[in-house]
N, C-alpha and C positions, 0 to 999 in steps of 0.2 A: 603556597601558590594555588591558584584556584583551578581547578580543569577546566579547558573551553570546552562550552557545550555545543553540538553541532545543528546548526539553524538549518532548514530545508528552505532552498533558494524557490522563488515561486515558479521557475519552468521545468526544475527539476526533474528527473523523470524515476527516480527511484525513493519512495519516503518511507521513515518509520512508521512503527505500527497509530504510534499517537497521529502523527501528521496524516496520514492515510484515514484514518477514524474522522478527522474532521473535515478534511476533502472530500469523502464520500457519505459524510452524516451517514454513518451506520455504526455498529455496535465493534469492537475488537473481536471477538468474538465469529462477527459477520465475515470480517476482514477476512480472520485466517481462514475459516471454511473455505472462500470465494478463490484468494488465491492459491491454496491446496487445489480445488478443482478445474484452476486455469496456469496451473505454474506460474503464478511471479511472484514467487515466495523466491528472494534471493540472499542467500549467507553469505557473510565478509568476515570471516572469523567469526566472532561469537554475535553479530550482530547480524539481524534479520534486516532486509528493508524489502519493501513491496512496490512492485513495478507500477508504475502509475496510467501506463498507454495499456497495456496489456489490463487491466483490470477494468480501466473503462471499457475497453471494445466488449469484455465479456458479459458486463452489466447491461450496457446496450443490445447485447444482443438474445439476452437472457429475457428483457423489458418488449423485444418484438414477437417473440415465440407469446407471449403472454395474451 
């Protein structure tokens, strides 16, 4: 039997690292940094997902100090 694999719904507000990576065209890499310094790095057992509202507000606000 095959495992379902879990789709991120488009108003979702919590995605994996891949989905997050392609939402925000940035690198995975970027991702974790970004939300390590805004906490929405969130664990569900062994699985990571990243907050999707909270990481825009921090990029916006990162984009006006600029």
């Amino acid at each position: 039997m095959k495992k379902r694999m879990y789709k991120a719904d488009s108003d979702t507000n919590y995605l994996q690292l891949q989905d997050a990576v392609s939402f925000f065209n940035m690198s995975a890499s970027t991702i974790k940094k970004l939300a390590k310094e805004c906490d929405a790095k969130m664990k569900i057992g062994s699985i990571a997902r990243y907050r999707k509202d909270i990481l825009e507000d921090y990029i916006e606000s990162m984009q006006k100090r600029a």
